[in-house]
C-alpha positions in Angstrom: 66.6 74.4 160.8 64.4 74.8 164.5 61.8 72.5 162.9 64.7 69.8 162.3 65.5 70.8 165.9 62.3 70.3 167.4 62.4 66.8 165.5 65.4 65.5 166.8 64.2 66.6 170.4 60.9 65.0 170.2 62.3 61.8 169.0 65.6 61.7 171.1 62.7 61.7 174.5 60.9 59.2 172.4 63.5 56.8 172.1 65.1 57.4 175.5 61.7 57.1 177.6 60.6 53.8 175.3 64.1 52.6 176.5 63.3 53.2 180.0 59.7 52.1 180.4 60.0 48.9 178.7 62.2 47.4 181.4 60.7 49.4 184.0 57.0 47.4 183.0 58.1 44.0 181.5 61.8 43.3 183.3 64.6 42.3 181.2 63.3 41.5 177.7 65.1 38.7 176.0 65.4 38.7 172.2 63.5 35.3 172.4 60.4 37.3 173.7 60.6 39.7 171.5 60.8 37.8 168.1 58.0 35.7 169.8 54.9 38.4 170.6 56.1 39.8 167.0 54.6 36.4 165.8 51.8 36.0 167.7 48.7 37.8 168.8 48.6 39.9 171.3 45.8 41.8 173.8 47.1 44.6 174.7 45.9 46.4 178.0 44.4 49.3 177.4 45.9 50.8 181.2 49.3 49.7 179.6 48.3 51.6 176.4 48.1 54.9 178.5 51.6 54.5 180.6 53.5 54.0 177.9 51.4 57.3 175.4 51.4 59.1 178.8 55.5 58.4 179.4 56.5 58.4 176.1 54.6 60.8 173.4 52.8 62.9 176.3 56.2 63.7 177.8 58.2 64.4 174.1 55.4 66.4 173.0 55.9 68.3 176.3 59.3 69.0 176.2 59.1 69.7 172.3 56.7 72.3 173.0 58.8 73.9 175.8 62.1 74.1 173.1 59.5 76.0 170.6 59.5 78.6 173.0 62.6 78.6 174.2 64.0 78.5 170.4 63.0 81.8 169.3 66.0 83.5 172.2 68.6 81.7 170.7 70.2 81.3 167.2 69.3 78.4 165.0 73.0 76.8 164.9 73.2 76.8 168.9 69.4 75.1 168.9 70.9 72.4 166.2 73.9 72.0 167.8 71.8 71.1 171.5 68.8 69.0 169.4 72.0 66.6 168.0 73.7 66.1 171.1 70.6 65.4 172.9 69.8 63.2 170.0 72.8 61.3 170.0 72.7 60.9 174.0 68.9 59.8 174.2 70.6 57.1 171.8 73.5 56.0 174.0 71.3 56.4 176.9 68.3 54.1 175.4 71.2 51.7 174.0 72.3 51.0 177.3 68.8 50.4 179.5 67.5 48.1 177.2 70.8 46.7 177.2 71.0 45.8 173.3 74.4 44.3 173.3 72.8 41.3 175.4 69.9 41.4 172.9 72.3 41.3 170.0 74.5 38.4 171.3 71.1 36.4 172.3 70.1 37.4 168.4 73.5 35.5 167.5 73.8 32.8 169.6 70.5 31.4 167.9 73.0 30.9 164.8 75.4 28.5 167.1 74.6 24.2 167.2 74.8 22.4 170.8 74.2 19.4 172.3 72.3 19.6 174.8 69.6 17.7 173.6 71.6 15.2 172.1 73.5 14.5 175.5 69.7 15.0 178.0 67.1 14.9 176.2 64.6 12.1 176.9 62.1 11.9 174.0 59.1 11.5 175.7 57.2 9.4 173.1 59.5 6.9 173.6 60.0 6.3 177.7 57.4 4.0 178.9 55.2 5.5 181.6 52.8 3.0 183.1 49.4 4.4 184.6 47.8 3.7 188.1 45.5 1.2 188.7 43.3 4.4 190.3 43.9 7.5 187.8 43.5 10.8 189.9 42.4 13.9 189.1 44.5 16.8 188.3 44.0 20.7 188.8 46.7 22.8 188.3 47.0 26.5 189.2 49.5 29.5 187.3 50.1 31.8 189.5 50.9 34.8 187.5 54.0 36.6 188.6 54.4 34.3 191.7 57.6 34.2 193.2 58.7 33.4 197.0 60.6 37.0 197.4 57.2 38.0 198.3 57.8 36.4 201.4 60.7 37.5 202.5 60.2 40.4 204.9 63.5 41.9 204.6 62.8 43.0 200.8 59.2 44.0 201.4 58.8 44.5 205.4 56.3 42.3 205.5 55.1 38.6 204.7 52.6 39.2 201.5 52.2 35.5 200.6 51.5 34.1 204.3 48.9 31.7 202.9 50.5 30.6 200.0 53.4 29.9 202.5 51.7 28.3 204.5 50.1 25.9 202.1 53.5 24.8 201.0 54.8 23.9 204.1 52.1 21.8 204.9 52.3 19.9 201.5 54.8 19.2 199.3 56.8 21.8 197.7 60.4 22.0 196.5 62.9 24.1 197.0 66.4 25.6 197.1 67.2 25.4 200.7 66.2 24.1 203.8 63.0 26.7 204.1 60.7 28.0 201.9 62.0 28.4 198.4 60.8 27.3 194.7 62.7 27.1 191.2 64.9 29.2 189.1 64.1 30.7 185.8 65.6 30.5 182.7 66.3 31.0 179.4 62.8 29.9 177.2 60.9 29.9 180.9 61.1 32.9 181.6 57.7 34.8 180.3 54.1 33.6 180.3 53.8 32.0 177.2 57.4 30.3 177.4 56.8 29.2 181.2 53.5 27.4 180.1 55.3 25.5 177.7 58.2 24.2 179.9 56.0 23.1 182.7 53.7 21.4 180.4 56.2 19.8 178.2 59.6 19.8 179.8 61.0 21.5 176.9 61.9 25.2 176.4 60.0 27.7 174.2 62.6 28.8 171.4 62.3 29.9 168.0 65.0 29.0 165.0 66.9 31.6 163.4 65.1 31.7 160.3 61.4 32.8 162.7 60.0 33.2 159.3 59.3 29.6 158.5 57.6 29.3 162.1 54.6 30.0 163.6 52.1 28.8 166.0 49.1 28.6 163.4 50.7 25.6 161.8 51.0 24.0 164.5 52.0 25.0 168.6 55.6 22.4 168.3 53.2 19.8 167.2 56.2 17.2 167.5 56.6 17.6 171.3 54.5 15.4 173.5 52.8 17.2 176.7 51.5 16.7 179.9 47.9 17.8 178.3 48.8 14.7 175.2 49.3 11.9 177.8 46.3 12.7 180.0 44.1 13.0 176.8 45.6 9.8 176.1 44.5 8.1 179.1 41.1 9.2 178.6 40.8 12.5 180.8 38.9 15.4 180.2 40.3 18.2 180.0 39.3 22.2 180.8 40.9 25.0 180.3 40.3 28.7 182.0 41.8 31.8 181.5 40.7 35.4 182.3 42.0 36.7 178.9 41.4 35.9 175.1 42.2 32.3 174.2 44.3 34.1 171.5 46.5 35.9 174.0 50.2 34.5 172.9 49.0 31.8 170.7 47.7 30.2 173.6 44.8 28.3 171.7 46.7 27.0 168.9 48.7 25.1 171.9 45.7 23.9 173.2 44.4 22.9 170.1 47.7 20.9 169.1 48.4 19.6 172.4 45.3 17.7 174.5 42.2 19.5 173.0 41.2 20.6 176.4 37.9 23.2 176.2 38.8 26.8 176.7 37.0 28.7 179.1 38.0 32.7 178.7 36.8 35.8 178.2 34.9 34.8 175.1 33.3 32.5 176.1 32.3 34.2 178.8 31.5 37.5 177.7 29.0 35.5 175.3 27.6 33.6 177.8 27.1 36.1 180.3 26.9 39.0 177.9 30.3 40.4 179.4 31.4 44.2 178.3 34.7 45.4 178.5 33.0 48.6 180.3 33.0 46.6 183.4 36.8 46.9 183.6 37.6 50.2 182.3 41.6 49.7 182.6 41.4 47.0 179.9 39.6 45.5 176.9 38.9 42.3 177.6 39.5 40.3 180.8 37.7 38.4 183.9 39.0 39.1 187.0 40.9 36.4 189.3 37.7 36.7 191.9 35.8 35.9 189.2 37.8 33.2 187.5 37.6 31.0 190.7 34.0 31.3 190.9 33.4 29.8 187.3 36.2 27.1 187.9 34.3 26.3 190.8 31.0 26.1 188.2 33.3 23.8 185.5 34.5 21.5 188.6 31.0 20.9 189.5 30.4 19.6 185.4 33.7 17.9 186.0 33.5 15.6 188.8 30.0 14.0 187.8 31.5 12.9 184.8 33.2 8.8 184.7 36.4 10.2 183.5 39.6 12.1 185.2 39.5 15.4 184.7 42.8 17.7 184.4 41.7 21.2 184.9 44.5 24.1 184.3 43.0 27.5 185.5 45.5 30.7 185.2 45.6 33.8 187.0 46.1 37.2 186.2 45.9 39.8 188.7 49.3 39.5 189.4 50.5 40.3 186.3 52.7 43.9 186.6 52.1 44.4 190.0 49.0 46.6 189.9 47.2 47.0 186.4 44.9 44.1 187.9 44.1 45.3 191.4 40.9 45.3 192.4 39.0 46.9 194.8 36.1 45.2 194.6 37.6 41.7 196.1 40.8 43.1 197.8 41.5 44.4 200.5 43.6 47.5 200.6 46.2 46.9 203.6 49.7 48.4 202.2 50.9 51.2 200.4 53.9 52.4 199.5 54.6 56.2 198.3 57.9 55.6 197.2 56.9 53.4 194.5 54.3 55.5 192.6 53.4 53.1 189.6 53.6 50.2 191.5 51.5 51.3 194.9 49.1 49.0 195.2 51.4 45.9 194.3 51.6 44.5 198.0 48.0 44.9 197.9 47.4 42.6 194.7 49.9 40.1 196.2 48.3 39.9 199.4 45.1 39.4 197.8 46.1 36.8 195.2 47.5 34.7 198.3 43.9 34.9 199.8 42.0 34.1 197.1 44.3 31.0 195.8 44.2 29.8 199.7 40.5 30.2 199.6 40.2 28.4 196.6 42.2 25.3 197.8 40.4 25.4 200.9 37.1 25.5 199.0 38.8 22.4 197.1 39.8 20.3 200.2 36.1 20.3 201.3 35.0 18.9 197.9 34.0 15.0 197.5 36.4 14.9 194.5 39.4 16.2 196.9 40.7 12.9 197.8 41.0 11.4 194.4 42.8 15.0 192.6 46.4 16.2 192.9 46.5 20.3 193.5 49.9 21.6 192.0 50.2 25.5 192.1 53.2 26.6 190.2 54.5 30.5 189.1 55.2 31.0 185.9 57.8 33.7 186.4 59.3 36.2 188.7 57.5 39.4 188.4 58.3 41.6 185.4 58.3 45.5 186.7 61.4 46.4 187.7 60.5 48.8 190.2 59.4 46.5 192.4 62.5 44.8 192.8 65.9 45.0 193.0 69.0 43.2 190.8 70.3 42.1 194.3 67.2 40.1 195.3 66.7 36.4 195.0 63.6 35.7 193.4 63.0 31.4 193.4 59.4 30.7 191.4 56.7 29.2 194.2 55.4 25.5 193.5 53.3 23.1 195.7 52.3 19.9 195.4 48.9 19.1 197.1 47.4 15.2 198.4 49.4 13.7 195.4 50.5 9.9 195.9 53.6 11.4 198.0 52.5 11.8 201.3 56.6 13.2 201.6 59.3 12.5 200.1 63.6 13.0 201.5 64.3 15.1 198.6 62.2 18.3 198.6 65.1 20.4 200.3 67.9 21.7 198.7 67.0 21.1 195.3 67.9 23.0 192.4 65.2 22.8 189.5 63.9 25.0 186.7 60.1 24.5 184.8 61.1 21.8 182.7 61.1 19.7 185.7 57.4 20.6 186.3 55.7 18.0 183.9 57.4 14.5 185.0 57.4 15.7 188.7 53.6 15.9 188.2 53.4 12.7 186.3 54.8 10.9 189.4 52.9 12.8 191.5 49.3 11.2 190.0 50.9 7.8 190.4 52.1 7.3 186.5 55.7 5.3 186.5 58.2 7.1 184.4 61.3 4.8 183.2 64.4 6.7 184.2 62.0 9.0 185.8 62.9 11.5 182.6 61.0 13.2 180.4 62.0 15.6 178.0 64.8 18.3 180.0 62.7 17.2 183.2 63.1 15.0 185.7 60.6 13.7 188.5 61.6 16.2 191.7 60.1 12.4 193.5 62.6 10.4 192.6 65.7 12.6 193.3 67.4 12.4 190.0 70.1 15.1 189.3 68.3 18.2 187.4 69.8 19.6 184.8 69.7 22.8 186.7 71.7 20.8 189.5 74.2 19.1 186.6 75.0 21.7 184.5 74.5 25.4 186.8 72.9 27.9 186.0 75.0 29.9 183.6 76.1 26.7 181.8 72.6 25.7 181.4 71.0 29.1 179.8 73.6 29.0 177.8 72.9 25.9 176.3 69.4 26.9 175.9 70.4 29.5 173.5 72.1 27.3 171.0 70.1 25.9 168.4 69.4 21.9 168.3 68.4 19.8 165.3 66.0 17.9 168.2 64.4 20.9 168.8 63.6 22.2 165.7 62.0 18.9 164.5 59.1 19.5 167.8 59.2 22.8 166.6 58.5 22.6 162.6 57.4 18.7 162.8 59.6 17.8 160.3 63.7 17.8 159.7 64.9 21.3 159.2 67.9 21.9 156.9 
């Protein structure tokens, strides 16, 4: 009877402190993610690995240990009676912080039809976009985990993004009010992978009910026409860097159905510069932001002396939690906070990633390619640990829009906009004429067309976004779908 006790203890803590670290490290999760890195690859962080054995089986193995002890003072029906109710309240307790009635009602609103696509959608094979007599170049920058709170003193006491601030209000960038501000996220946006695919097609990422019949090897929605499919088809070439595996999130099977671009990661890398994993203890495999500008830097070089445009997308990483990814080798430690133990050195790794993107661009600016390129830095999401951040806090995604054909434009203020806006904004932006100025669920931020974000609000909109949509499902599957 103890050993059932000691069982129902150890996996009561189990269950409870999975149920509080997964928020605390990723945010909310959404069903939508969930069913989605169950279906495609993952590399898992190795520093991530020991948080979660460390706060999880470390901790229940403590605490089982401890009630062995204890157990032998006290009869075996008063030890089951305890190991039950703290069984059955680790269970109430883990129900609610990972919320799983949102979870389930996300799981069941997948089963309901809307018509959102068949009411906005602008099928982007079909709208005529017309090219510039001058093509320009295009490099665009994902800043991991970027987000405008970062700015705001009152949350943080300080200004952490100062450069990246300052390099969107002397370009373009949109936003939400009259100051510095950026886009909202949303349902199918609203994690890496997800994010990518929004601002590169203007469509969400979301998977049908039946995930079974889906996944990325047959195809990353090969019905959907990108940002990386209409450049190709206009003769650029196309790079594509990223400091982890180009299997991270099925990120390679997009690029391989959508543009073709050559993938530059860790790799490739590690095989050309005989890379080891033992440089970067705190994970398996991954190249450092510091480093990841340097070798853009090398593929712009190859780039520019070709005849062609070139559309480079480079994506960062150091960002990513907060602190897994700082480094002390290129940043500069300047904050710290006691009071948030996991997440110390965060202001630090903002702070940092600010510098080295400014650096970047102003490396870029000096360039003889400069005047002919479009820069456009986007986040991809708000920041995922939650004990960074508070529910209370607004968090707008940051975007900028450098020496594109706009020199300004009347309606960068006050804007409400999402990711799916991202691709025909940037269209516009390299000169290309959009009929309607629509392309998928975007619209061109130049031209001042109502968003969907501004038609339909927020709430209305994720909503929406969770129903299901014969339209979709034929990008999805490339084919009708009973």
């Amino acid at each position: 009877m103890k050993i059932l006790s000691l069982l129902l203890v150890f996996f009561g803590y189990m269950i409870f402190s999975t149920a509080n670290w997964i928020p605390r490290k990723f945010g909310e999760v959404t069903y939508e993610q969930i069913i989605f890195h169950l279906n495609v690859p993952l590399d898992t962080e190795i520093k991530l690995v020991y948080s979660y054995l460390q706060n999880t089986l470390l901790m229940s193995s403590i605490i089982t240990v401890i009630l062995f002890f204890v157990a032998r003072k006290i009869s075996p029906a008063k030890c089951l009676g305890f190991a039950v109710v703290f069984f059955l309240f680790s269970l109430v307790a883990g129900y609610h912080k990972m919320d799983i009635p949102r979870i389930i009602n996300e799981y069941h609103s997948h089963g309901v039809m809307g018509d959102l696509y068949e009411k906005n959608y602008a099928d982007t094979s079909l709208v005529k976009i017309t090219p510039p007599a001058q093509k320009r170049n295009l490099i665009m920058i994902f800043a991991e985990s970027m987000d405008v709170s970062y700015a705001n003193e009152s949350y943080f006491g300080v200004n952490l993004i100062p450069e990246l601030q300052k390099i969107a209000q002397n370009n373009i960038s949109f936003s939400h009010t009259e100051g510095f501000g950026g886009f909202s996220n949303i349902n199918g946006a609203n994690y890496t992978q997800a994010s990518l695919v929004a601002q590169l097609c203007a469509i969400p990422l979301r998977l049908p009910v039946n995930v079974r019949r889906y996944h990325p090897i047959n195809g990353f929605l090969p019905q959907a026409i990108c940002l990386p499919d209409i450049l190709a088809k206009e003769g650029y070439t196309q790079s594509f860097l990223n400091g982890m595996s180009r299997e991270f999130a099925g990120t390679d099977k997009f690029i391989e159905t959508h543009g073709k671009a050559k993938i530059l990661d860790w790799d490739f890398y590690a095989k050309r510069d005989n890379l080891s994993a033992a440089t970067d203890p705190r994970r398996k495999r991954i190249v450092r932001d510091a480093k990841l500008f340097a070798y853009a830097k090398e593929e712009l070089a190859v780039l520019s002396k070709q005849d062609k445009p070139f559309f480079m997308t480079l994506m960062t990483l150091d960002t990513h939690f907060g602190n897994e990814h700082f480094s002390k080798e290129n940043c500069q430690i300047k904050y710290h906070d006691a009071k948030i133990k996991d997440e110390e050195y965060f202001k630090n790794v903002v702070s940092c990633s600010s510098l080295q993107i400014s650096a970047f661009v102003d490396w870029l600016t000096q360039q003889p390619f400069y005047e002919n390129t479009e820069i456009v830095i986007v986040g991809d999401h708000p920041t995922m640990s939650s004990t960074i951040f508070s529910k209370n806090m607004e968090r707008p995604i940051y975007n900028v829009y450098i020496n594109s054909v706009f020199k300004e434009t009347p309606y960068a203020k006050n804007r409400r906009f999402t990711a799916l806006d991202t691709m025909p904004t940037i269209l516009e932006g390299l000169g290309y004429k959009i009929d309607g100025h629509k392309l998928g669920l975007g619209v061109s931020l130049f031209s001042g067309e109502q968003t969907l974000l501004e038609k339909l609000g927020l709430d209305t909109l994720n909503s929406e976004l969770e129903k299901q949509s014969a339209i979709y499902n034929k990008l999805l599957y490339g084919k009708e779908i009973d």
